[in-house]
C-alpha positions as CSV (number, residue, x, y, z in Angstrom):
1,X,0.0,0.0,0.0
2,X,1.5,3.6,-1.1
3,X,1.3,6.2,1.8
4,X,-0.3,9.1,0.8
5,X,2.4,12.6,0.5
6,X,1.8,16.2,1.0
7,X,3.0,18.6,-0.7
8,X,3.9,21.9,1.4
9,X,6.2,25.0,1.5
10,X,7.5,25.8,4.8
11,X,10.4,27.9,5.9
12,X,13.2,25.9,8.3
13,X,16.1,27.0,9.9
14,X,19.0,26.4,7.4
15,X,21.4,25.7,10.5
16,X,18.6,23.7,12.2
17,X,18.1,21.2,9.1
18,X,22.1,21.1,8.1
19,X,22.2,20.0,12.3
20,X,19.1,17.3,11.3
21,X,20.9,16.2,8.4
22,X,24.2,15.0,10.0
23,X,21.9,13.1,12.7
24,X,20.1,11.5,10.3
25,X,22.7,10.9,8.3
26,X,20.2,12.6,5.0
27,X,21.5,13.6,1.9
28,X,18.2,16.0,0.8
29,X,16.2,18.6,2.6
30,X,12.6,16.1,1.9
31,X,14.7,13.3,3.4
32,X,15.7,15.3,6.9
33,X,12.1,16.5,7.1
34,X,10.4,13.3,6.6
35,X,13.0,11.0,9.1
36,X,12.4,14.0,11.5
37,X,9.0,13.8,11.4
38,X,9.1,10.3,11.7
39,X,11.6,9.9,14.8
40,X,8.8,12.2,16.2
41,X,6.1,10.5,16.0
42,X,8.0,7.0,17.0
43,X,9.2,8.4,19.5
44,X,5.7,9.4,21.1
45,X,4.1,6.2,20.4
46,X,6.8,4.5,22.6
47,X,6.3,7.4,24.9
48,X,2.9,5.9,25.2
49,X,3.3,2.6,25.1
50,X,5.7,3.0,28.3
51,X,2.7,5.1,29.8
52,X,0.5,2.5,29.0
53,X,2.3,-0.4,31.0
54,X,3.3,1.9,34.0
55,X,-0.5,1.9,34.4
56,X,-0.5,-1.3,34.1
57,X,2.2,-2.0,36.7
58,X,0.4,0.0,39.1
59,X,-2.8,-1.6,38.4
60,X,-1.1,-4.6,39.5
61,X,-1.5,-6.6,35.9
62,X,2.0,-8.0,36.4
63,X,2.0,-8.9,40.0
64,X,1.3,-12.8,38.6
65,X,5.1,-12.3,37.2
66,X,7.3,-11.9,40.7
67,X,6.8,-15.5,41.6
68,X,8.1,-17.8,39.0
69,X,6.4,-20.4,39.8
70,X,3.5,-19.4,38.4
71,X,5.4,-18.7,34.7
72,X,8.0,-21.6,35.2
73,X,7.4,-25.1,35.3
């Protein structure tokens, strides 16, 4: 399945994207500005998904888990 692109003008920071660039490793400014926006949003699902389980933690969800003889036979 293709992904669907946008097509938009913005104005960025030419220092800000050249600093993007080298830790991204990106050769062209669409290449920088789509792994940036990428690592973003990553980086906020995980954010998340670690939310999520703390929850879970305190809820006591994995309590089963700290005696292994109930995972372990």
């Amino acid at each position: 399945m293709e992904a669907l692109m946008s097509e938009i003008q913005i104005e960025i920071d030419d220092a800000v994207l050249a600093d993007a660039a080298r830790m991204f490793g990106t050769k062209t400014h669409e290449e920088t500005i789509n792994s940036a926006v990428q690592d973003v949003a990553q980086r906020v699902r995980r954010r998340e998904a670690f939310e999520r389980l703390g929850k879970m933690g305190k809820a006591g969800d994995f309590d089963l888990l700290l005696d292994k003889r109930n995972y372990r036979k």
